[in-house]
C-alpha positions as CSV (number, residue, x, y, z in Angstrom):
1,X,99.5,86.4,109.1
2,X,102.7,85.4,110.4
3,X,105.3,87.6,108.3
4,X,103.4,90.5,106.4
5,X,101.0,92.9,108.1
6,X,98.9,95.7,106.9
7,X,99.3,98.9,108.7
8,X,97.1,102.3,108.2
9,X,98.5,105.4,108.0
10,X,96.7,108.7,108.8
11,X,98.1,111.3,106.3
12,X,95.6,114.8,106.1
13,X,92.5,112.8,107.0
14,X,93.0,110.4,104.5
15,X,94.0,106.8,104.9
16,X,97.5,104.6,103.0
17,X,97.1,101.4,103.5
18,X,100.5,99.7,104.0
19,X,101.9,96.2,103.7
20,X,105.1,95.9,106.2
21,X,107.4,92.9,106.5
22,X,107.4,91.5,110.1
23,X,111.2,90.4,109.8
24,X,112.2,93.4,108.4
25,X,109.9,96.5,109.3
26,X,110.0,97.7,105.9
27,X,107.4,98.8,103.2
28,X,106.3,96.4,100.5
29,X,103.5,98.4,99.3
30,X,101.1,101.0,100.2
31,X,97.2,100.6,98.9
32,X,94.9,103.5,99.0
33,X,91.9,100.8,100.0
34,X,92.3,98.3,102.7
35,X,90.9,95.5,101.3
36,X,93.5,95.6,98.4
37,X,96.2,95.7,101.2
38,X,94.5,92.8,103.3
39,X,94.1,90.9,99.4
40,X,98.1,91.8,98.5
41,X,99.1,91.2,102.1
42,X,97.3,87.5,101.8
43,X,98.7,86.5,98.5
44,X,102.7,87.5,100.3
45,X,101.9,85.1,102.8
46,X,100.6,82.3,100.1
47,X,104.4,82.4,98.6
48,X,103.9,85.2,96.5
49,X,106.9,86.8,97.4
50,X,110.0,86.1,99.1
51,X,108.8,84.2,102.3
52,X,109.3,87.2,105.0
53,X,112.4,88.7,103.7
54,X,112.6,90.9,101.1
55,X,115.9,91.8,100.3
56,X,116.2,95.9,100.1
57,X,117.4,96.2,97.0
58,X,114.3,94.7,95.2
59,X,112.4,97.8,96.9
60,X,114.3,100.3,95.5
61,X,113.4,102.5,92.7
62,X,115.6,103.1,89.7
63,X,116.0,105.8,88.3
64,X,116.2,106.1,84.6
65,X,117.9,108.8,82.1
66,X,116.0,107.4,79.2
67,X,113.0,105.8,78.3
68,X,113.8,102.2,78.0
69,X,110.2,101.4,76.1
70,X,111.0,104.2,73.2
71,X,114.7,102.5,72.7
72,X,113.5,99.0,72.3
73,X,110.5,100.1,70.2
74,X,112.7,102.0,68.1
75,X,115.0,98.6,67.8
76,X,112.4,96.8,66.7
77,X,111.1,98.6,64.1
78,X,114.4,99.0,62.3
């Protein structure tokens, strides 16, 4: 694989599984089975993704102060 490798990581004498970004070092996504890794890892490098350079901001987490689901649920039913 040219721009996504999977990389294990020892935690407590249990195994993550992680999918890095060759261009960019950084974490995709972490698998607690390897073969899930390898598959997730193969479909990045079939153009699943953003061709070996996700941008950092699509990586982050957001944080929420309410439950979006609820809100548009409640909408809806009105």
């Amino acid at each position: 694989m040219d721009n996504y490798y999977v990389l294990p990581l020892e935690i407590e004498s249990d195994f993550i599984w992680c999918v890095m970004e060759n261009q960019t070092e950084q974490l995709i996504k972490a698998f607690e089975f390897e073969d899930e890794a390898v598959d997730y890892a193969e479909f990045l490098e079939s153009g699943g993704a953003f061709d070996g350079f996700t941008p950092s901001f699509v990586l982050q987490e957001v944080a929420l102060s309410q439950n979006i689901n609820y809100e548009f649920s409640d909408f809806l039913s009105e």
